[in-house]
C-alpha positions in Angstrom: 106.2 69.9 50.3 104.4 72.3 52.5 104.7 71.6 55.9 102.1 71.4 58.5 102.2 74.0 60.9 101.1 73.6 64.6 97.3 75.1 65.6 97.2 78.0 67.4 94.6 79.0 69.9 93.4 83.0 69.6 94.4 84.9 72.3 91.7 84.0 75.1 91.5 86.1 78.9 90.3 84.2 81.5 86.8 85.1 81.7 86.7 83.6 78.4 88.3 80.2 79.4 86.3 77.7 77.7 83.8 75.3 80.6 85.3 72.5 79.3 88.7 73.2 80.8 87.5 73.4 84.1 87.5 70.5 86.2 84.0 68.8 86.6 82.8 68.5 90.6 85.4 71.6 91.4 85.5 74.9 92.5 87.9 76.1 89.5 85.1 78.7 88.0 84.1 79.8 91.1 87.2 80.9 92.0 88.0 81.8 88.3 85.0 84.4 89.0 86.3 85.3 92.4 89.6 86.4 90.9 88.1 88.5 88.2 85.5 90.3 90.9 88.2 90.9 93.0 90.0 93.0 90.0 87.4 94.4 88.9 87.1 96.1 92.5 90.7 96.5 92.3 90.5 99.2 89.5 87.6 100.7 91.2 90.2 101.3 94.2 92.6 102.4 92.0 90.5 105.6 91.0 89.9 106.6 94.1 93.2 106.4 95.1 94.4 108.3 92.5 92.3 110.9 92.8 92.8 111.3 96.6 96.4 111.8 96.1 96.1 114.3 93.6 94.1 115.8 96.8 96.7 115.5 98.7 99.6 116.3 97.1 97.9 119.8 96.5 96.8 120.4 100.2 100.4 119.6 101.6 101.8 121.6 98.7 99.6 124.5 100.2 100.5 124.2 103.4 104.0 125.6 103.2 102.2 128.5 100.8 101.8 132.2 101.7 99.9 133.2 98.6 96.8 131.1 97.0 94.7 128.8 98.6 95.4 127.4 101.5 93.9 124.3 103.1 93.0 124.3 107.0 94.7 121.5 108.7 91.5 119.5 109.1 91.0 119.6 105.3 94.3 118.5 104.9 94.4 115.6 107.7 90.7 114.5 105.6 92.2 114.1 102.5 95.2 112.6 103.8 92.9 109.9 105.4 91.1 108.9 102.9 94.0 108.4 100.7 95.1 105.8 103.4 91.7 104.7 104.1 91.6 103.6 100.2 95.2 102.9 100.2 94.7 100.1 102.8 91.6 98.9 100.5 93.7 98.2 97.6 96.3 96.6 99.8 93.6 94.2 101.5 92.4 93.1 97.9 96.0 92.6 96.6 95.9 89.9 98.8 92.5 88.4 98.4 93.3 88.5 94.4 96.8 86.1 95.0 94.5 83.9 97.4 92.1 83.5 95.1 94.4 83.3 92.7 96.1 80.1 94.2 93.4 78.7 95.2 92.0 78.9 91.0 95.4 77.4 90.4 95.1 74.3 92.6 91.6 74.1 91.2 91.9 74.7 87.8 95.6 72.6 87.5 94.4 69.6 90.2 97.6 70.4 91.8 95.7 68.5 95.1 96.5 70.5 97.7 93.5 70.7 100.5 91.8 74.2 100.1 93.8 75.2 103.9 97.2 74.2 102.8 97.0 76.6 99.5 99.5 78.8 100.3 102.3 80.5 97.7 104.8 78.8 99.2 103.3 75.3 98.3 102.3 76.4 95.2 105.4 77.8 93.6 107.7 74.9 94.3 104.9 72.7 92.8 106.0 71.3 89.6 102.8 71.4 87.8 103.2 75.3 88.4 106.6 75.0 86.4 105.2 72.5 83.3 102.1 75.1 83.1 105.0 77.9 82.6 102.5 80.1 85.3 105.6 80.2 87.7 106.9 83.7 86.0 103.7 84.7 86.9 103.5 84.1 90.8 106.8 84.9 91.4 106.1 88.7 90.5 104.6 88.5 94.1 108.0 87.1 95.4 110.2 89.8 93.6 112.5 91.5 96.6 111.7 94.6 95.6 108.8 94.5 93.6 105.7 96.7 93.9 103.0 93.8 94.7 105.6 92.2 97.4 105.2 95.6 99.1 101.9 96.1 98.9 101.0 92.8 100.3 103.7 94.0 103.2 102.1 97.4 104.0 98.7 95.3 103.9 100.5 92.8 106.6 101.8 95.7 108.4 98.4 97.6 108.8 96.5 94.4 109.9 98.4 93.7 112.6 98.5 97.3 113.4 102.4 98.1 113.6 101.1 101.4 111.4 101.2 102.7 115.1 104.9 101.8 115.7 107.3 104.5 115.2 108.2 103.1 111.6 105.4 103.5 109.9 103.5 106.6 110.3 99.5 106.0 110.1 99.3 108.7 108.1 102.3 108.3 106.1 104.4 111.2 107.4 108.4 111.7 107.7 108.8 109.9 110.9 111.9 111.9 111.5 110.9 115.1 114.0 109.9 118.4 112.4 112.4 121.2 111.8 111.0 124.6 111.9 114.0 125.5 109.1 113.3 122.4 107.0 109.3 122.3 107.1 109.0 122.9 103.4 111.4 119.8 103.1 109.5 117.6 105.4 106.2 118.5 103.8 107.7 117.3 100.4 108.8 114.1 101.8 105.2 113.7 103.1 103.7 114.4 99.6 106.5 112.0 98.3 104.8 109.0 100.7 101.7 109.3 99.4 102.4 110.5 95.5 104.9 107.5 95.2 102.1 105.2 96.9 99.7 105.7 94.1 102.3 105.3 91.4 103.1 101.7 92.9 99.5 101.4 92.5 99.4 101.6 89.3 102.3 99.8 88.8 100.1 96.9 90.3 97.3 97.5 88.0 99.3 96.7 85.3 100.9 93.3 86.5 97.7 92.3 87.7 96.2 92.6 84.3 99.1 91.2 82.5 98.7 88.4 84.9 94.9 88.3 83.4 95.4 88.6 80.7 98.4 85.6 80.1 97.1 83.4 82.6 93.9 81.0 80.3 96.1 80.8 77.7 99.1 79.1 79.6 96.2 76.8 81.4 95.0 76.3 77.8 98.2 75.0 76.6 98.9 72.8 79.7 95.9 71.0 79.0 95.5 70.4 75.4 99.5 69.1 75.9 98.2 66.8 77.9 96.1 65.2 75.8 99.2 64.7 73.5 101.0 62.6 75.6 
């Protein structure tokens, strides 16, 4: 006797999340549609990032150069610059993408949290969060030492403006002092700053879309099991 088994939905990203599973009288799609603008500006960023620090990495390279091009310190403090200026960017809509991300959660879930207690505190320790099997997700942002933690840090640090405090160097050099016998070395950490900056980047790009890409289906599931009980 053949044996029933269970119905499977196709794989579904969230800008294909069927109307019916939003809430009626909510915000859940408009912040469904706020979280996909948001990375959609995110990759944009992430280009320009990228290619900034290729920039970068070549004018610092230069600078310690005799033969070949080599870039005049204002060239190089302009590239460096708008590496950070688009650096920050990304870092600034890391955030707004995991608060518009809670806020589609508490929507989308009717966890019932007012719209200014949504906070990733409240909302991981919810346990609607944990049936919904969406906590993995979230807690990628928690992770000690995990790329989209930092991110959100550097974005925290640069708001509050402690980029000027001898820790964190606006333009992301070696805040040790300069040796004149190790100035190729400190030009290489400088390059490292910046290089290692638009890998975590990318690291982000991936998580975030992973998160996009996982995140209907899980809501899907939560829903239709609810129906079942």
């Amino acid at each position: 006797m053949a044996t029933k088994t269970k119905k499977k939905h196709p794989h579904i990203h969230l800008w294909d999340m069927p109307k019916h599973y939003f809430p009626r009288n909510s915000d859940a799609i408009n912040y469904r549609n706020d979280v996909l603008q948001i990375t959609r500006s995110l990759n944009y960023v992430n280009t320009r990032v990228q290619h900034n620090a290729q920039i970068c990495a070549f004018n610092i390279k230069a600078i310690t150069q005799t033969n070949g091009y080599n870039a005049s310190p204002r060239e190089t403090f302009e590239t460096v610059e708008a590496f950070v200026y688009h650096y920050e960017n990304y870092c600034f809509r890391v955030y707004a993408f995991r608060e518009k991300l809670l806020q589609f959660l508490n929507s989308v879930l009717q966890i019932g949290y007012d719209e200014r207690e949504v906070a990733i505190k409240h909302i991981i320790i919810n346990p609607v969060i944990r049936v919904a099997k969406v906590l993995p997700l979230l807690e990628t942002f928690n992770k000690p030492k995990g790329v989209l933690k930092k991110l959100i840090k550097d974005r925290n640090s640069l708001t509050h403006k402690l980029y000027y405090g001898k820790d964190f160097d606006y333009l992301l050099r070696p805040t040790k002092d300069i040796d004149p016998h190790h100035f190729k070395e400190w030009c290489g950490d400088w390059k490292s700053q910046i290089v290692s900056r638009a890998k975590e980047i990318n690291k982000a790009e991936r998580l975030i879309s992973e998160m996009n890409n996982h995140l209907a289906q899980k809501i899907i599931d939560y829903k239709d099991s609810l129906k079942t009980v």
